[in-house]
Each structure stands twice: as structure tokens, then as C-alpha cells.
DSSP file (Angstrom, degrees, kcal/mol; ACC not computed):
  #  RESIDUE AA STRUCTURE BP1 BP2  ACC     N-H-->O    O-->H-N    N-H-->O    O-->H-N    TCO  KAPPA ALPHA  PHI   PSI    X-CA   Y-CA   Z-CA
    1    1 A X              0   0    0      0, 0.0     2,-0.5     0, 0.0     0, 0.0   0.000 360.0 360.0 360.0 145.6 -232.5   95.1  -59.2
    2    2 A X        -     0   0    0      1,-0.1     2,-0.1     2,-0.0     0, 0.0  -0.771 360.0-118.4-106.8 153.7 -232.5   92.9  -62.0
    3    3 A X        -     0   0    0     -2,-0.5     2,-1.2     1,-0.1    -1,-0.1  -0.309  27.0-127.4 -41.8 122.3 -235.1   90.0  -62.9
    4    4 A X        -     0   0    0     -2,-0.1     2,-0.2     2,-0.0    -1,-0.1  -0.685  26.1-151.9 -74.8 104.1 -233.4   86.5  -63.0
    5    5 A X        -     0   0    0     -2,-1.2     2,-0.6     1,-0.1     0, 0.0  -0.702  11.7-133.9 -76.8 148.2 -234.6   85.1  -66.7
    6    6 A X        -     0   0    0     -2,-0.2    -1,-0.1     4,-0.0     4,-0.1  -0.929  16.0-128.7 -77.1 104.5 -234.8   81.3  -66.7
    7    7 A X    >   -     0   0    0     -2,-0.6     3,-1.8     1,-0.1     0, 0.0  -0.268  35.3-105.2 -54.3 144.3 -233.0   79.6  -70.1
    8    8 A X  T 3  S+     0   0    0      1,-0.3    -1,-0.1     3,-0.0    57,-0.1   0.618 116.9  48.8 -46.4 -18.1 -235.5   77.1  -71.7
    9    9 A X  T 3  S+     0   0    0     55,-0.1     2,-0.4     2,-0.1    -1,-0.3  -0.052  82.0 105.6-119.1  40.3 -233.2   74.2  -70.1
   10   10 A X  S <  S-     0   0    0     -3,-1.8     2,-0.5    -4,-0.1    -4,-0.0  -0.774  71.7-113.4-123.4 144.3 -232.8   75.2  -67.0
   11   11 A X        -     0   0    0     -2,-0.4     2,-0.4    51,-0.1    53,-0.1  -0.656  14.6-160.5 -86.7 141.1 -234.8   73.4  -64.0
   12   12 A X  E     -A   63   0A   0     51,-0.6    51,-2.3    -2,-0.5     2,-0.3  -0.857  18.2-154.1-117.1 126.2 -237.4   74.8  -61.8
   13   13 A X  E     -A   62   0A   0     -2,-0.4     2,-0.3    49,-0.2    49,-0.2  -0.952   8.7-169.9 -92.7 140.7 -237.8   72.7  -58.4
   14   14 A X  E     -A   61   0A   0     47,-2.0    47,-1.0    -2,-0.3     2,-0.2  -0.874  12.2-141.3-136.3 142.7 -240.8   72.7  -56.8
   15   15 A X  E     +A   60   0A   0     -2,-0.3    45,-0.3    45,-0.2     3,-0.1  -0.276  21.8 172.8 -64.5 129.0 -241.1   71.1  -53.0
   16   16 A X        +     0   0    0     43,-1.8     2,-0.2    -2,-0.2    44,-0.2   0.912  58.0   6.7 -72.9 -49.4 -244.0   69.4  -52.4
   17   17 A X        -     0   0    0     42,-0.6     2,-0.6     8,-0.1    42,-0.4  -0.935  52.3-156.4-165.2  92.9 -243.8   68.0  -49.6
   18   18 A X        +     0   0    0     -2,-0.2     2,-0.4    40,-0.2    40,-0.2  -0.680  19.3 171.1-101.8 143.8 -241.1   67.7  -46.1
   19   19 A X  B     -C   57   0B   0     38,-2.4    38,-4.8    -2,-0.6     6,-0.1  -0.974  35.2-135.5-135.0 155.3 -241.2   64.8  -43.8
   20   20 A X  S    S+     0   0    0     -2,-0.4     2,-0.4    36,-0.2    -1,-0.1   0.507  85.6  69.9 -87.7   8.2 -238.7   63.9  -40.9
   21   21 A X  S    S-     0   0    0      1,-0.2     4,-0.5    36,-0.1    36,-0.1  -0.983  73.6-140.2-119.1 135.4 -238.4   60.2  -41.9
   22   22 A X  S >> S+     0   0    0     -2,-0.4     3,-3.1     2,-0.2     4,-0.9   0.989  98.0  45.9 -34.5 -77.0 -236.7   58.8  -44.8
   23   23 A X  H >> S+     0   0    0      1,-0.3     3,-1.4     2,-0.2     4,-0.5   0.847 111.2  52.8 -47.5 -45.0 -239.3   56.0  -45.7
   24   24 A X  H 34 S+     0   0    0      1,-0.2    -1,-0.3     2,-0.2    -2,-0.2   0.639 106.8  51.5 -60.6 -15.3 -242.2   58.1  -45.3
   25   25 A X  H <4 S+     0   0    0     -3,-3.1     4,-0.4    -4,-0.5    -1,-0.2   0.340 108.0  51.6-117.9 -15.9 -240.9   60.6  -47.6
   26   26 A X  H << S+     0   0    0     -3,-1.4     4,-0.4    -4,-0.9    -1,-0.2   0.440 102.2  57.2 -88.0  -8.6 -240.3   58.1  -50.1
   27   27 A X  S  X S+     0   0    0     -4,-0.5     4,-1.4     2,-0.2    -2,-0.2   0.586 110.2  53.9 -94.8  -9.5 -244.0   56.7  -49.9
   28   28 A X  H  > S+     0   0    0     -5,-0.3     4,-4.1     2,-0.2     5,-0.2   0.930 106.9  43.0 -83.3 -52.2 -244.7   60.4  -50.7
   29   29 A X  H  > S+     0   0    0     -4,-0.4     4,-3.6     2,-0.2    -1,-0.2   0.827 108.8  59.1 -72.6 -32.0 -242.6   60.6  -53.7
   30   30 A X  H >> S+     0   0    0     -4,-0.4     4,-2.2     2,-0.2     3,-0.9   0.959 112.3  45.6 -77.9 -72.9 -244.2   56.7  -55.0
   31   31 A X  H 3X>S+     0   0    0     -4,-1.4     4,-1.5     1,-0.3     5,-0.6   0.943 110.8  54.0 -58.3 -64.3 -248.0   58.7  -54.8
   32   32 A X  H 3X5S+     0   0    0     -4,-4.1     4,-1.2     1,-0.2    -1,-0.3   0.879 111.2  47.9 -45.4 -28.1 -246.4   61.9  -56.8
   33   33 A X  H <X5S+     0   0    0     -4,-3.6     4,-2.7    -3,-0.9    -1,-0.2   0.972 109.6  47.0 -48.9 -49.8 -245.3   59.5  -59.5
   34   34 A X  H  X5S+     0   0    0     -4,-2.2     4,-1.3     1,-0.3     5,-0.3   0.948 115.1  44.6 -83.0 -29.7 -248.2   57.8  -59.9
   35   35 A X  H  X5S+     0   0    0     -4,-1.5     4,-1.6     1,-0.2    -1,-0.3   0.857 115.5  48.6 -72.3 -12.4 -250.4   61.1  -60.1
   36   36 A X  H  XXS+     0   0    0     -4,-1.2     5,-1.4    -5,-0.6     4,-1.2   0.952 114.1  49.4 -71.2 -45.2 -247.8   62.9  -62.5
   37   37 A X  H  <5S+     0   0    0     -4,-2.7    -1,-0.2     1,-0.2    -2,-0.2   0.675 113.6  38.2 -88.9   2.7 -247.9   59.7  -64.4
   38   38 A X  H  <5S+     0   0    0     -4,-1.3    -1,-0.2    -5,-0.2    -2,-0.2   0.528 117.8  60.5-105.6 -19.9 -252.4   59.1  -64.9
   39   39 A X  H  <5S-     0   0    0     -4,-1.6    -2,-0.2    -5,-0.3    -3,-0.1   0.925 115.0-137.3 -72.2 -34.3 -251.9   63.1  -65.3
   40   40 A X  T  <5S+     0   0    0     -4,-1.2     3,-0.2    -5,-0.1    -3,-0.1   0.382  74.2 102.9  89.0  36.2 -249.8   62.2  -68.3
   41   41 A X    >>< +     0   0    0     -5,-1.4     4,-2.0     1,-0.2     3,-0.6  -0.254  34.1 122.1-101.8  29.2 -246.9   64.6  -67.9
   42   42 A X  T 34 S+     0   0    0      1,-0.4    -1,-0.2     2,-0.2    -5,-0.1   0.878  70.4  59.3 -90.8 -28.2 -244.5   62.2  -66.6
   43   43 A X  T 34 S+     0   0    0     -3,-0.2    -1,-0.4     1,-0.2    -2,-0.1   0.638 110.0  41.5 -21.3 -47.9 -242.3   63.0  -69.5
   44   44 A X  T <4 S+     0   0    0     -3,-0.6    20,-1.7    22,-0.1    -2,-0.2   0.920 110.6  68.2-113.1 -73.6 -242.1   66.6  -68.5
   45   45 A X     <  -     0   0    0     -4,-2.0     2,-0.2    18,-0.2    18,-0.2   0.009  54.0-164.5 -40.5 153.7 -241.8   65.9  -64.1
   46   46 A X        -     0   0    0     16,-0.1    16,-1.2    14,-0.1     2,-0.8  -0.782   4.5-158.1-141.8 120.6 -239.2   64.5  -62.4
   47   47 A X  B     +B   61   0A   0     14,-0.2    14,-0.2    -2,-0.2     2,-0.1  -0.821  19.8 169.7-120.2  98.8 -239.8   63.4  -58.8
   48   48 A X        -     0   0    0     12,-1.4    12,-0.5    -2,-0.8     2,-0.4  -0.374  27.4-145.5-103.3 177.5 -236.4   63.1  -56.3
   49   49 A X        +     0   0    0     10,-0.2     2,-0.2    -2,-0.1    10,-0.2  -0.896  33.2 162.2-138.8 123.9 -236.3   62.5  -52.8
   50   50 A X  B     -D   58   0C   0      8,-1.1     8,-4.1    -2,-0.4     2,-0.8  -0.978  40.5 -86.9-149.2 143.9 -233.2   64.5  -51.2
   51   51 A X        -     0   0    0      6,-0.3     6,-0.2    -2,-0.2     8,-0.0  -0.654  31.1-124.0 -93.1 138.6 -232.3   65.6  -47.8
   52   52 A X        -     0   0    0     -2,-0.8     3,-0.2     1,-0.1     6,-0.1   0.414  30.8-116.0  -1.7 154.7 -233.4   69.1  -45.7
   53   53 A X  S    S+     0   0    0      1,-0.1    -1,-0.1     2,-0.1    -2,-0.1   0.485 118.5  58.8 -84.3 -11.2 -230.5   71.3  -44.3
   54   54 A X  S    S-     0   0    0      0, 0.0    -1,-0.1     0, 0.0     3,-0.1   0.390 124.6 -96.1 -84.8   3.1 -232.1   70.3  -41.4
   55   55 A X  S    S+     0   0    0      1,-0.3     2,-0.2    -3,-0.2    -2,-0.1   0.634  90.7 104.4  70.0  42.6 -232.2   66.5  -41.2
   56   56 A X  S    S-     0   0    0     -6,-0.1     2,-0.4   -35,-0.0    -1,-0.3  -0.386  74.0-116.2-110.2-162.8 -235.6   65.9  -42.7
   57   57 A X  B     -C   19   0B   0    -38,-4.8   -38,-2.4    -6,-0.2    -6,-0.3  -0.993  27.5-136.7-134.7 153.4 -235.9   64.7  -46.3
   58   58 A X  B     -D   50   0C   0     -8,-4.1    -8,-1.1    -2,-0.4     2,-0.4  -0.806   5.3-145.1 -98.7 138.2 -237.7   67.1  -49.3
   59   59 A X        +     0   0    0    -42,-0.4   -43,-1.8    -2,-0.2   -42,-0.6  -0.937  31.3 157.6 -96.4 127.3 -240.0   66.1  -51.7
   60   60 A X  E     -A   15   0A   0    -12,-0.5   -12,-1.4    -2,-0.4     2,-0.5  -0.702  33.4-156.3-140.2 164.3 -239.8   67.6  -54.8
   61   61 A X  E     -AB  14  47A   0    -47,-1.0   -47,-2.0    -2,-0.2     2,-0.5  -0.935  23.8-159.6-128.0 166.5 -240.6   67.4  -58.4
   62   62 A X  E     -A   13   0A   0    -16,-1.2     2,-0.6    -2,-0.5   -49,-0.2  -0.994  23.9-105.4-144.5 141.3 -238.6   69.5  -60.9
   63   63 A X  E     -A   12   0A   0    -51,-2.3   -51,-0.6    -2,-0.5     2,-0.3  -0.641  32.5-170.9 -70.0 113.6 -239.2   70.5  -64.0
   64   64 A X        -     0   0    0    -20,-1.7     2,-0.1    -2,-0.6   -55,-0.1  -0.770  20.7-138.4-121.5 132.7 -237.1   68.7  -67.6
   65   65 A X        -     0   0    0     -2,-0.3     2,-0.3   -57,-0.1    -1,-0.1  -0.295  18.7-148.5 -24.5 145.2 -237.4   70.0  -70.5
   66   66 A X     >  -     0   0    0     -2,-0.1     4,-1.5     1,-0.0   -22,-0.1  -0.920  19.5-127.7-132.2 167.0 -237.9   67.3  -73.1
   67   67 A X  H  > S+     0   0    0     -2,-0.3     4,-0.9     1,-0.1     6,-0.2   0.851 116.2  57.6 -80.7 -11.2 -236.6   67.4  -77.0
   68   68 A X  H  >>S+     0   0    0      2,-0.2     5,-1.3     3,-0.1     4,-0.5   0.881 102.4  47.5 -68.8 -55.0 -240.2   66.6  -77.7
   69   69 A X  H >45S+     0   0    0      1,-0.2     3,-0.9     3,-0.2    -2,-0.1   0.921 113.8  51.8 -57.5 -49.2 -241.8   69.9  -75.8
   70   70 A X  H 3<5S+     0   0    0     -4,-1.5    -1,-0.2     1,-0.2    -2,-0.2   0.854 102.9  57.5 -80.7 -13.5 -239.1   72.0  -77.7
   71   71 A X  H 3<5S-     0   0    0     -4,-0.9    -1,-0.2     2,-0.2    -2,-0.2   0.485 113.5-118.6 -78.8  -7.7 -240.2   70.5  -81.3
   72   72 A X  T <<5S+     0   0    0     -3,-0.9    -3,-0.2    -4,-0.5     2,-0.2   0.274  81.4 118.9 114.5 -26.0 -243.6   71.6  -80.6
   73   73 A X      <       0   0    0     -5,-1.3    -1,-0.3    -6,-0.2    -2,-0.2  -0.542 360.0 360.0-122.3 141.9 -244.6   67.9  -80.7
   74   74 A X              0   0    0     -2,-0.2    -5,-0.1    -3,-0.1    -1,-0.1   0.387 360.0 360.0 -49.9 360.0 -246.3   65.9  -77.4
């Protein structure tokens, strides 16, 4: 079986967080902004709200490449 490699621009999700209510799941996503952004990596994160295959809603943040991160430069 082979390894999947990941290309340098390709996105990694990872969930954080499921709730069965829309709003709450948006009040979820409002606190991962703000710690992503006092961590100071907001540049890098990206923090959606989508719905479950089950009819909850996900939070998740995914990982962006930036042209800054591939120039080396902060």
C-alpha cells in the first residue's frame, strides 16, 4: 500500500469541533478565530463552518499555504 504524499498547496482540514445547532457552532468558530488570530498564525488558518453528513454542523480549521510561508519570509 502506498503512502499519500501531500503537495505543498494542498489543504489539510482539521475538525475541531461538532455541534447539532447552527448558531452554536458558529459561536465556536468566532472563539477559534480569535485564538488563531492573538496566536498570530491567522495568515496560515482558515476557520469554516460547514455541515455533518448527519445534520450537525463541523468546525474546522484548514490549513493555507501562504506566498509568504513559501518565500521563507513571516
Amino acid at each position: 500500500m502506498r503512502r499519500r504524499r501531500y503537495g505543498r498547496h494542498e489543504h489539510r482540514r482539521v475538525v475541531l469541533h461538532r455541534e447539532d445547532d447552527g448558531p452554536q457552532a458558529r459561536l465556536w468558530a468566532i472563539a477559534a478565530r480569535s485564538v488563531i488570530r492573538e496566536l498570530g498564525i491567522a495568515e496560515f488558518w482558515r476557520v469554516d463552518v460547514g455541515p455533518a453528513g448527519d445534520g450537525g454542523w463541523l468546525v474546522s480549521v484548514d490549513w493555507r499555504p501562504s506566498a509568504g510561508a513559501h518565500r521563507g519570509t513571516p
